[in-house]
Every structure is written in C-alpha cells, then in structure tokens.
PyMOL CGO cylinders between C-alpha atoms (Angstrom):
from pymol import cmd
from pymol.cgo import CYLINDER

trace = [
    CYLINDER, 30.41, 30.53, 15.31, 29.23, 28.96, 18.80, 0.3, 1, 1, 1, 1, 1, 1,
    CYLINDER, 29.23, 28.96, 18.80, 33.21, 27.91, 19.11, 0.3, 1, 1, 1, 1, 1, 1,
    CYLINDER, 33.21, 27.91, 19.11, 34.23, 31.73, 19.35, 0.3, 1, 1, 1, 1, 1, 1,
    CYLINDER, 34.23, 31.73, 19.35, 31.47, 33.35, 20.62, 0.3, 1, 1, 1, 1, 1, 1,
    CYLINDER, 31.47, 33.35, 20.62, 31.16, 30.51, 23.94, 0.3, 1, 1, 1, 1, 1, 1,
    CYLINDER, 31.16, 30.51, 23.94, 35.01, 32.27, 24.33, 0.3, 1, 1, 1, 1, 1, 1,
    CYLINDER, 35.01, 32.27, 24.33, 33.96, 35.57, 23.67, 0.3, 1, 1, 1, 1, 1, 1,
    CYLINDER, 33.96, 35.57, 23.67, 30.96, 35.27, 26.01, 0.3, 1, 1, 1, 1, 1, 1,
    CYLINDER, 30.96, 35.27, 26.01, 32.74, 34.60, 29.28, 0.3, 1, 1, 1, 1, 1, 1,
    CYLINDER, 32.74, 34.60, 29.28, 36.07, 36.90, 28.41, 0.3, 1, 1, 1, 1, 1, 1,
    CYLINDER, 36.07, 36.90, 28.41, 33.68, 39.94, 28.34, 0.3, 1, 1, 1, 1, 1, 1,
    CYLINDER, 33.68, 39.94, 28.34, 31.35, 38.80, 30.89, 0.3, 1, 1, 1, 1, 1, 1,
    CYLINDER, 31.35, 38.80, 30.89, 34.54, 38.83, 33.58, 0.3, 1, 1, 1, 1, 1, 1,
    CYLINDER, 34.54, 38.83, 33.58, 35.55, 42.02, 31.97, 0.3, 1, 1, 1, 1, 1, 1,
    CYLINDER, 35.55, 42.02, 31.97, 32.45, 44.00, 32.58, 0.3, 1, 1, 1, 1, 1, 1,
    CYLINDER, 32.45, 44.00, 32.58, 32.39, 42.61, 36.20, 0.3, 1, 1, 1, 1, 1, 1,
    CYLINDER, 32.39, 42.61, 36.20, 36.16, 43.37, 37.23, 0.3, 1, 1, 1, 1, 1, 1,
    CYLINDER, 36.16, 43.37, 37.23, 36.04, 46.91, 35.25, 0.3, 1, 1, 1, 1, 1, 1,
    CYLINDER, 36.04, 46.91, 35.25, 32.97, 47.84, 37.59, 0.3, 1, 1, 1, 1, 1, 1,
    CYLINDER, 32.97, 47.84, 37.59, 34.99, 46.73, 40.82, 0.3, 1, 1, 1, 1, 1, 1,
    CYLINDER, 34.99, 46.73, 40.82, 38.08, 48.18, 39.77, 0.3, 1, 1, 1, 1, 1, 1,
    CYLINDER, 38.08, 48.18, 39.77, 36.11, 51.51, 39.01, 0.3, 1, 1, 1, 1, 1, 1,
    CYLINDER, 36.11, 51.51, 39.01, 35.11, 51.56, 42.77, 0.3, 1, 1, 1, 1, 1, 1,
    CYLINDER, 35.11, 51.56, 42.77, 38.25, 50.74, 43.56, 0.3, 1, 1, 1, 1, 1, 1,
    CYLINDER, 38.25, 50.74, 43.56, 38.05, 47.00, 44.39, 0.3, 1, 1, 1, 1, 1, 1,
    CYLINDER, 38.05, 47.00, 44.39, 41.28, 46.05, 42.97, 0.3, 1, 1, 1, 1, 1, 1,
    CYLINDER, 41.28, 46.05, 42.97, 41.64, 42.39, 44.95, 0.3, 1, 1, 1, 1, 1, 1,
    CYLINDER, 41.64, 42.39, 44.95, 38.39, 41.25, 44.12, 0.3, 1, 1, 1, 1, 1, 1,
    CYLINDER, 38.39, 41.25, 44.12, 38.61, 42.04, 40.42, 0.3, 1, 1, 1, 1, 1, 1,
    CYLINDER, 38.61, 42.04, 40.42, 41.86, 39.80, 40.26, 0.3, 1, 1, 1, 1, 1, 1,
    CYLINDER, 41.86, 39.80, 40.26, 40.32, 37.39, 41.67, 0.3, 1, 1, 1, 1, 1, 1,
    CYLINDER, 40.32, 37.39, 41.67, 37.54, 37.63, 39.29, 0.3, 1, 1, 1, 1, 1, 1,
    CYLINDER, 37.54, 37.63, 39.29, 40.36, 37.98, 36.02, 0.3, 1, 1, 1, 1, 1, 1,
    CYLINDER, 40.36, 37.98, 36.02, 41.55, 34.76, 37.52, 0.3, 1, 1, 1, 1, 1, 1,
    CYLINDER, 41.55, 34.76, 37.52, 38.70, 32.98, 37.60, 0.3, 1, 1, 1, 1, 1, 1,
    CYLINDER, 38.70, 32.98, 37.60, 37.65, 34.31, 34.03, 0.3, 1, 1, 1, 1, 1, 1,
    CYLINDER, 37.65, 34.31, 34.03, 41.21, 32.84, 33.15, 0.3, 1, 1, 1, 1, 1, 1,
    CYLINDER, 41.21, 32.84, 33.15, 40.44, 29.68, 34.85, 0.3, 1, 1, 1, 1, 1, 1,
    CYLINDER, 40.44, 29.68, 34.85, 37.10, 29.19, 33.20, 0.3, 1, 1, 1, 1, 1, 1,
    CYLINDER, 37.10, 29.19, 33.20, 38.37, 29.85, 29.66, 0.3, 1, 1, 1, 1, 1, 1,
    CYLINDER, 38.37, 29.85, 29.66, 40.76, 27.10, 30.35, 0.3, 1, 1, 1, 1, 1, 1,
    CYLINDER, 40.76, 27.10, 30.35, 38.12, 25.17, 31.54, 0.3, 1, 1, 1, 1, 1, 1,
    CYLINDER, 38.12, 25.17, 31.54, 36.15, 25.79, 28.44, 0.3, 1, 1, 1, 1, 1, 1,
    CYLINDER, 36.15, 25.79, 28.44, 39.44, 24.82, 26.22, 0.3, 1, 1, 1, 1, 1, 1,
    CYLINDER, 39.44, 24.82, 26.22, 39.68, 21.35, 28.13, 0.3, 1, 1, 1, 1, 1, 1,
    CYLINDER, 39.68, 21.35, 28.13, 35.89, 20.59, 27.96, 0.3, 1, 1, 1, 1, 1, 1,
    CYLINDER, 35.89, 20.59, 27.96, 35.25, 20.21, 31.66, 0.3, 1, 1, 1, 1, 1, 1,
    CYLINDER, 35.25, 20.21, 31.66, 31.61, 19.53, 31.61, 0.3, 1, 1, 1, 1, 1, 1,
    CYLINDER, 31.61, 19.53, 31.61, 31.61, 21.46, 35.30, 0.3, 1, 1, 1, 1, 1, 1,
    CYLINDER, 31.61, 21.46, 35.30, 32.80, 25.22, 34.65, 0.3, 1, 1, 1, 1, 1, 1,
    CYLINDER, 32.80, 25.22, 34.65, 30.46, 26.69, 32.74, 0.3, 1, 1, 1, 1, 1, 1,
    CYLINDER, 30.46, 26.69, 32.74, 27.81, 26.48, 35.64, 0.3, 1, 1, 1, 1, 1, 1,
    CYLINDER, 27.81, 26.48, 35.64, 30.30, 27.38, 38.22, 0.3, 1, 1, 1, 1, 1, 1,
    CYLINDER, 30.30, 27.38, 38.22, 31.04, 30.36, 35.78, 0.3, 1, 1, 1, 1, 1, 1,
    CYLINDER, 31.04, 30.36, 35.78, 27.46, 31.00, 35.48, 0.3, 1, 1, 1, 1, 1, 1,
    CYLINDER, 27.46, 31.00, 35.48, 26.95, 31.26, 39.60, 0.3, 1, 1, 1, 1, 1, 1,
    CYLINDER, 26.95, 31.26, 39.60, 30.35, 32.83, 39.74, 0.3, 1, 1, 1, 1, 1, 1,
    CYLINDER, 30.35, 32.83, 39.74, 29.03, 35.70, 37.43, 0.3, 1, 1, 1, 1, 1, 1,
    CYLINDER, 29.03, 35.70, 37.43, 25.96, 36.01, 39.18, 0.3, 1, 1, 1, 1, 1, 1,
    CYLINDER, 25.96, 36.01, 39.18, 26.95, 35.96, 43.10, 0.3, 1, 1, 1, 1, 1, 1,
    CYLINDER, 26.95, 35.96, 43.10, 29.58, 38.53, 41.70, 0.3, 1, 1, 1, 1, 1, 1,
    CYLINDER, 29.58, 38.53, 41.70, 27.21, 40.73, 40.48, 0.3, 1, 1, 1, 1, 1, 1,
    CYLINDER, 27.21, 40.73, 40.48, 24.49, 40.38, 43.35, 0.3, 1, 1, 1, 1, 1, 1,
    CYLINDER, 24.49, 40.38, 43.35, 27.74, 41.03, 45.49, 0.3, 1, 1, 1, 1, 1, 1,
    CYLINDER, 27.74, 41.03, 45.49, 29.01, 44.15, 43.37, 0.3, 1, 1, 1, 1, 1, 1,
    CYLINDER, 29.01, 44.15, 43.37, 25.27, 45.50, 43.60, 0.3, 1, 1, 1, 1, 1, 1,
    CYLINDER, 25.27, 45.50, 43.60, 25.65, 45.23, 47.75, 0.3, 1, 1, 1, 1, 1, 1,
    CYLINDER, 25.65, 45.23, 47.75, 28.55, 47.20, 47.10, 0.3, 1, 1, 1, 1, 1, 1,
    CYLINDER, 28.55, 47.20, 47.10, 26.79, 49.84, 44.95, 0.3, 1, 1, 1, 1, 1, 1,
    CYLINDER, 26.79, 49.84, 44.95, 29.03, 49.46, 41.90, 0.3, 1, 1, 1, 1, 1, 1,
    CYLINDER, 29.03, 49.46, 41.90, 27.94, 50.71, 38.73, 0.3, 1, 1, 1, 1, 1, 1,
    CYLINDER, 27.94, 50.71, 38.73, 24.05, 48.33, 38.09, 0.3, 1, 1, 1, 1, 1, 1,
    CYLINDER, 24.05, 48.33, 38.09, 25.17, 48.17, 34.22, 0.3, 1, 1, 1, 1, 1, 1,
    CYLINDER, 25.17, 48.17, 34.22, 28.46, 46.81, 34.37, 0.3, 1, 1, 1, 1, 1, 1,
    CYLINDER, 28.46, 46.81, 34.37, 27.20, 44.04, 36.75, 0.3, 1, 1, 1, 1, 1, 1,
    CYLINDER, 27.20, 44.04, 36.75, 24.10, 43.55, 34.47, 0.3, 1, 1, 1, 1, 1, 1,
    CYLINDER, 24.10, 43.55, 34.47, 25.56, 43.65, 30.97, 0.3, 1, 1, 1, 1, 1, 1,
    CYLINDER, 25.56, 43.65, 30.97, 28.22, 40.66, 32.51, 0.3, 1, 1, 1, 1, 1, 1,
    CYLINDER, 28.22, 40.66, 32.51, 25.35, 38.75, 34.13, 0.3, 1, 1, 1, 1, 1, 1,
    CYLINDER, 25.35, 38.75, 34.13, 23.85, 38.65, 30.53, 0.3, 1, 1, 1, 1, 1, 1,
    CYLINDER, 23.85, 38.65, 30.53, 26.89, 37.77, 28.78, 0.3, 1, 1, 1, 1, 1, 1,
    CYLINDER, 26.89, 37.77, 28.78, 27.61, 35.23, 31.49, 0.3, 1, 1, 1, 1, 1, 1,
    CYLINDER, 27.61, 35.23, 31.49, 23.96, 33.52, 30.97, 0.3, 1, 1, 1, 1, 1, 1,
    CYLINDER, 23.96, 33.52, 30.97, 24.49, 33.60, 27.23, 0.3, 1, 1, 1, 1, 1, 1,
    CYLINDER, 24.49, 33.60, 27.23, 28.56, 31.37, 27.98, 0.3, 1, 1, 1, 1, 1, 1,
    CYLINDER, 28.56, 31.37, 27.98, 26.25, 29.06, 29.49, 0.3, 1, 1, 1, 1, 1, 1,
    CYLINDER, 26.25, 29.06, 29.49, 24.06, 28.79, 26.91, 0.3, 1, 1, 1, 1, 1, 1,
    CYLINDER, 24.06, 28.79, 26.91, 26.55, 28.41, 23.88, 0.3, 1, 1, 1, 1, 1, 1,
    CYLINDER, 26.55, 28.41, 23.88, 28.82, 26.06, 26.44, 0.3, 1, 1, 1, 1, 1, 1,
    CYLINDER, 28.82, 26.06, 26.44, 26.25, 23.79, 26.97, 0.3, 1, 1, 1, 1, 1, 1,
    CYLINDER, 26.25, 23.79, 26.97, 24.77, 23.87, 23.06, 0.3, 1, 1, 1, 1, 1, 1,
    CYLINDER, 24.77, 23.87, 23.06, 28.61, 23.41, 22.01, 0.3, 1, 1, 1, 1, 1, 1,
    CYLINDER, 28.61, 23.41, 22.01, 29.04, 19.95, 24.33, 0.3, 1, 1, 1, 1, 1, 1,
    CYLINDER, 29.04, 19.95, 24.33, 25.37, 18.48, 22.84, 0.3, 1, 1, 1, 1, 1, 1,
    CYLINDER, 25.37, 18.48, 22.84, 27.19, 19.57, 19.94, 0.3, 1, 1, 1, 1, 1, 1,
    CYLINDER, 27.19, 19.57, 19.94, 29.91, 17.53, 20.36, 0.3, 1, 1, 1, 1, 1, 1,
    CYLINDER, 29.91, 17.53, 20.36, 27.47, 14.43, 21.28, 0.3, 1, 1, 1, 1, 1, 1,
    CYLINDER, 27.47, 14.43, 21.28, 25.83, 14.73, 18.55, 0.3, 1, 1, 1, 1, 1, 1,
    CYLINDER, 25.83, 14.73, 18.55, 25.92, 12.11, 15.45, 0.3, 1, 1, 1, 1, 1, 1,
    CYLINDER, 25.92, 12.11, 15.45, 28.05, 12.72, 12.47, 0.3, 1, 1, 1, 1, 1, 1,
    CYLINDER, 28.05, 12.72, 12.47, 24.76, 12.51, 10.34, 0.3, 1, 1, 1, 1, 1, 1,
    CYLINDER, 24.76, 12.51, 10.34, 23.66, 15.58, 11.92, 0.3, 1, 1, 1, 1, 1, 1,
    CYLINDER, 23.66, 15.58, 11.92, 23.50, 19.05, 10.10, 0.3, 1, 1, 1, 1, 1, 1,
    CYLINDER, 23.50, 19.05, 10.10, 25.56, 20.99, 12.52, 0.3, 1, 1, 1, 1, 1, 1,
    CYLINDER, 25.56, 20.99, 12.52, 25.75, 24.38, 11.16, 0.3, 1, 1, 1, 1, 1, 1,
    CYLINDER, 25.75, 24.38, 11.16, 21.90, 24.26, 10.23, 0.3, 1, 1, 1, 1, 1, 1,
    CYLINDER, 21.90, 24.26, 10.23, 21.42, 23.86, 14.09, 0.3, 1, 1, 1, 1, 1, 1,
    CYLINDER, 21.42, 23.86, 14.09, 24.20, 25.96, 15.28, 0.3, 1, 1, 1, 1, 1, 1,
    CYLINDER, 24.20, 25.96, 15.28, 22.30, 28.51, 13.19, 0.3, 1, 1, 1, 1, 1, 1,
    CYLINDER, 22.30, 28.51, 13.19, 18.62, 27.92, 14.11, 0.3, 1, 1, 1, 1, 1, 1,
    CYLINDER, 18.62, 27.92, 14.11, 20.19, 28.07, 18.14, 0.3, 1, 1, 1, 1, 1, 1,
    CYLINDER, 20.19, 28.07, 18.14, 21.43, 31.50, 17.64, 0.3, 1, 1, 1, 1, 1, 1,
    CYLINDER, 21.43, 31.50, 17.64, 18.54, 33.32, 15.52, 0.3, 1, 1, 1, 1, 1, 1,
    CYLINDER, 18.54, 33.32, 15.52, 16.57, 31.37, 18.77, 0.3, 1, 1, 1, 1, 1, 1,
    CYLINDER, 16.57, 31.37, 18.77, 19.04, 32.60, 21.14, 0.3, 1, 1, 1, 1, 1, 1,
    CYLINDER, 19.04, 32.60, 21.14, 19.15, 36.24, 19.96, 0.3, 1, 1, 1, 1, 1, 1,
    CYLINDER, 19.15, 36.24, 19.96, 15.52, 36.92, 20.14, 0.3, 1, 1, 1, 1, 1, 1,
    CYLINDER, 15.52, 36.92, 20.14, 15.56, 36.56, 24.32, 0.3, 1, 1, 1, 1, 1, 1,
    CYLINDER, 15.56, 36.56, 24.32, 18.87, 38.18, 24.11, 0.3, 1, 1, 1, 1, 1, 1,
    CYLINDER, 18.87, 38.18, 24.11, 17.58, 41.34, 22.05, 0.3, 1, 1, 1, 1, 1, 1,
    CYLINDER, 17.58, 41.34, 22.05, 14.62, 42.19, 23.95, 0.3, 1, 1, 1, 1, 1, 1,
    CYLINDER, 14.62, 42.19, 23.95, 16.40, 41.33, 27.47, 0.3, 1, 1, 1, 1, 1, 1,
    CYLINDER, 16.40, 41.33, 27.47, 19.05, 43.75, 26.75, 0.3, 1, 1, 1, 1, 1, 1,
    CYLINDER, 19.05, 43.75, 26.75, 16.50, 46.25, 25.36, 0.3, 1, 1, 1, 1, 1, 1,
    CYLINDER, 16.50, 46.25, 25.36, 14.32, 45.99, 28.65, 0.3, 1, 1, 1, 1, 1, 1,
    CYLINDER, 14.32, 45.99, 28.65, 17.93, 46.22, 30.76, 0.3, 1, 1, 1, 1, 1, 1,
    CYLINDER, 17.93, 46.22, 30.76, 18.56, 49.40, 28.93, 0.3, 1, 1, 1, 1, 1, 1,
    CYLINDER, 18.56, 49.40, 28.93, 15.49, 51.07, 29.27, 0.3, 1, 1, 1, 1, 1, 1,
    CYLINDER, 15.49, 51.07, 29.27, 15.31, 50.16, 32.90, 0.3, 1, 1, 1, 1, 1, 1,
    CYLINDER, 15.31, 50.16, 32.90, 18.56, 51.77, 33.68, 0.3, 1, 1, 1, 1, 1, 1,
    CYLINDER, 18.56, 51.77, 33.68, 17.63, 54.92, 31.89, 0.3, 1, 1, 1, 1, 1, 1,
    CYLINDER, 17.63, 54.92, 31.89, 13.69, 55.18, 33.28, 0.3, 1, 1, 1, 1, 1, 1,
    CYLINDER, 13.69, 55.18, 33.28, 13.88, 55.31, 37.54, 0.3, 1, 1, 1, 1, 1, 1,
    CYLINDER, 13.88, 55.31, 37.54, 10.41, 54.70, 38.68, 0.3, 1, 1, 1, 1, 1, 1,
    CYLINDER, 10.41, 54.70, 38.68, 9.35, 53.99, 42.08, 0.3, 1, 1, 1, 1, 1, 1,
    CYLINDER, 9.35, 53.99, 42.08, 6.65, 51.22, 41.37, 0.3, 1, 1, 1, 1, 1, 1,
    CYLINDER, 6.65, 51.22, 41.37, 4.43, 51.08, 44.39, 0.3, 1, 1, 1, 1, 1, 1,
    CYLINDER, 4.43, 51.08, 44.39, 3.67, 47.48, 46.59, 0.3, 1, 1, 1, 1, 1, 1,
    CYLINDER, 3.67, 47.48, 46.59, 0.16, 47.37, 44.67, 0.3, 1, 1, 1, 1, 1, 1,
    CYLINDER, 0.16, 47.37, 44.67, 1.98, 47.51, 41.02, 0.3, 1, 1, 1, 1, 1, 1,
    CYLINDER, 1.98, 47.51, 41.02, 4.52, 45.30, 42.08, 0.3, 1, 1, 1, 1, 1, 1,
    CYLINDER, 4.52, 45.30, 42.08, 2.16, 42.47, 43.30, 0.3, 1, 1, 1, 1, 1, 1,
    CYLINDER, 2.16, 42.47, 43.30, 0.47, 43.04, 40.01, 0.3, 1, 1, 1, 1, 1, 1,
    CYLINDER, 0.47, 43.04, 40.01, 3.30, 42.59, 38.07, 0.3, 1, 1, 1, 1, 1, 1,
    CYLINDER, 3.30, 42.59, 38.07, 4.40, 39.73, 40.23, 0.3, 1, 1, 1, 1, 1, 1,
    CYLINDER, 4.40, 39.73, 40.23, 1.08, 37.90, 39.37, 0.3, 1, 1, 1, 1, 1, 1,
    CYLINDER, 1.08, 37.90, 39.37, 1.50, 38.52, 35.94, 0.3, 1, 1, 1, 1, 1, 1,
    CYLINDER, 1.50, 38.52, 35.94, 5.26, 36.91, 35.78, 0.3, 1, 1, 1, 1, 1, 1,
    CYLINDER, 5.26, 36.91, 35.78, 3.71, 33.90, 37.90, 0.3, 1, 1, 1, 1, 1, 1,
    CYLINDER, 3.71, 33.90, 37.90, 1.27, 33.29, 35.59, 0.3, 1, 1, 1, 1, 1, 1,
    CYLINDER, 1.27, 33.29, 35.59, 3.43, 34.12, 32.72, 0.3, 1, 1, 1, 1, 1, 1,
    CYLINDER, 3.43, 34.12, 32.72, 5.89, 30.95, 34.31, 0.3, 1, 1, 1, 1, 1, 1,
    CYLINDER, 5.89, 30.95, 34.31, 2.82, 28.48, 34.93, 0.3, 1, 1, 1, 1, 1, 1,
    CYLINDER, 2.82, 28.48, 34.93, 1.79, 29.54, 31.02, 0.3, 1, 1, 1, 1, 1, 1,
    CYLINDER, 1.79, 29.54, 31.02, 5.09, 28.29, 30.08, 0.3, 1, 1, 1, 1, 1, 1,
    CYLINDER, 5.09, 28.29, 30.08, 5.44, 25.16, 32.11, 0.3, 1, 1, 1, 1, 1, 1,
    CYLINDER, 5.44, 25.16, 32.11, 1.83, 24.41, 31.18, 0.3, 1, 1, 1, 1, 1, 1,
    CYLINDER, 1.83, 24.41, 31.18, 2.63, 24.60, 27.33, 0.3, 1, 1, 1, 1, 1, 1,
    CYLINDER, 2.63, 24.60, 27.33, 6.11, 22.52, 27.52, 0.3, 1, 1, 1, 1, 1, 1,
    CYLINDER, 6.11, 22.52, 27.52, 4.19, 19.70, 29.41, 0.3, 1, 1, 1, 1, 1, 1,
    CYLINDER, 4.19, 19.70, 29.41, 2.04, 19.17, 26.92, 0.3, 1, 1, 1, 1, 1, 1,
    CYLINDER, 2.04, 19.17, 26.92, 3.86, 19.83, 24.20, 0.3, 1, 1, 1, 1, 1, 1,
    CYLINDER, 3.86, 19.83, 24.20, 6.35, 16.71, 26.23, 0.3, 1, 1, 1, 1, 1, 1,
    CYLINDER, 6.35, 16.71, 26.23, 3.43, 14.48, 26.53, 0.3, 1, 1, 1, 1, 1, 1,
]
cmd.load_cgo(trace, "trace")
C-alpha cells in the first residue's frame, strides 16, 4: 500500500497546487510546478534519497507563495498536506527497503498507516473547519494559544527524551 499511495501522495499534492494557480490564472508557474511534480515522481521511481524533501519544501514555498498571491487557501492547504504525508510514506518506504528480510513488513507498513492516519484525520478536520469558521482572534487569544502550542512542543520533546533515555 505505502508503494502506491507515496505515488499517489505527491501526484495530487502538485495537482491541488497547479489547479489553484491555474484558477487565478498563473499558467507558467503551474507548469513549472507539473514539471517538477513529474520530476519528483521520477525521482521517487529511481529512489533518489534527495527528492522527497526537496518535494516537501517545493510544496510548501509553493503554497506560502500561492497564499502571497491570494489563490484559493484550500487548494494550497489540502496539497501542503498531501505533500507532508509523500514525505512521510517516501521516507517509511526507503527504511523499508533497509530493513532485514526477517522483518514483518506488511505488519509495519500497517501499524505506520493506522499511526499515520490519526494526525492526518484530525489535521484535515481542523483545516476544514478553519476554512469554513472566519474568526478574528484578538493579540491576547493568540498569545494564549501560542503558549499553549509551546508548551504543547516542550510536552512532547520532554516525553520522547525520556522515553530515549
């Protein structure tokens, strides 16, 4: 499943993002983002160890650029997502391919994507009900909810450390 979908990831990701240029009428920069989705599904076919985090950045300065631009926020969002989760199943797919013949593969290509689909779920559940609510937090709420995601982080970090040691 992870050999598809780490195709199917990046083919849509570059299709959201070149449909929302091409809707504003941005035709040369959404060929030149069709030819770099064509260059990093070739790159994914040849195992080059590089593309999928230049596809990753790609993705995401061409979204951050397209929202500059004021093209459509879910387009650019949808592909940043699906761009995030090519990383993801690129990378899983090469320790894949590392990985001892003793190994259960499909028992951990299946335990990675009931993990992966979790984050996935609720991020594009919170990305949809974002683009439907408009709210105009105020500075005090958003320092509040910027302490919260800091401490959220340092939760994190402090639980893999000693989980690690």
């Amino acid at each position: 499943m992870t050999r598809i979908l780490r195709f199917v990831c990046p083919i849509l990701s570059v299709g959201f993002l070149a449909a929302g240029y091409f809707l504003n009428g941005l035709v040369w920069p959404a060929v030149g983002l069709l030819l770099f989705g064509v260059l990093w599904i070739v790159g994914l076919a040849l195992c080059w160890t590089w593309v999928p985090p230049l596809g990753l950045y790609a993705a995401f300065g061409a979204a951050v650029f397209g929202l500059f631009q004021d093209l459509t926020a879910a387009f650019l969002i949808i592909a940043s997502l699906l761009a995030l989760l090519a990383w993801d199943l690129a990378e899983f797919f090469m320790r894949l391919k590392r990985g001892s013949p003793e190994d259960d593969t499909p028992t951990l290509e299946k335990r990675h994507l009931v993990r992966l689909a979790l984050p996935v779920l609720a991020g594009g559940s919170l990305i949809a009900f974002t683009l439907t609510l408009h709210l105009k937090p105020t500075f005090e709420w958003m320092v509040i909810l910027m302490f919260f995601a800091v401490w959220g982080i340092g939760r994190m970090v402090d639980r893999l450390l000693t989980k690690g040691g």
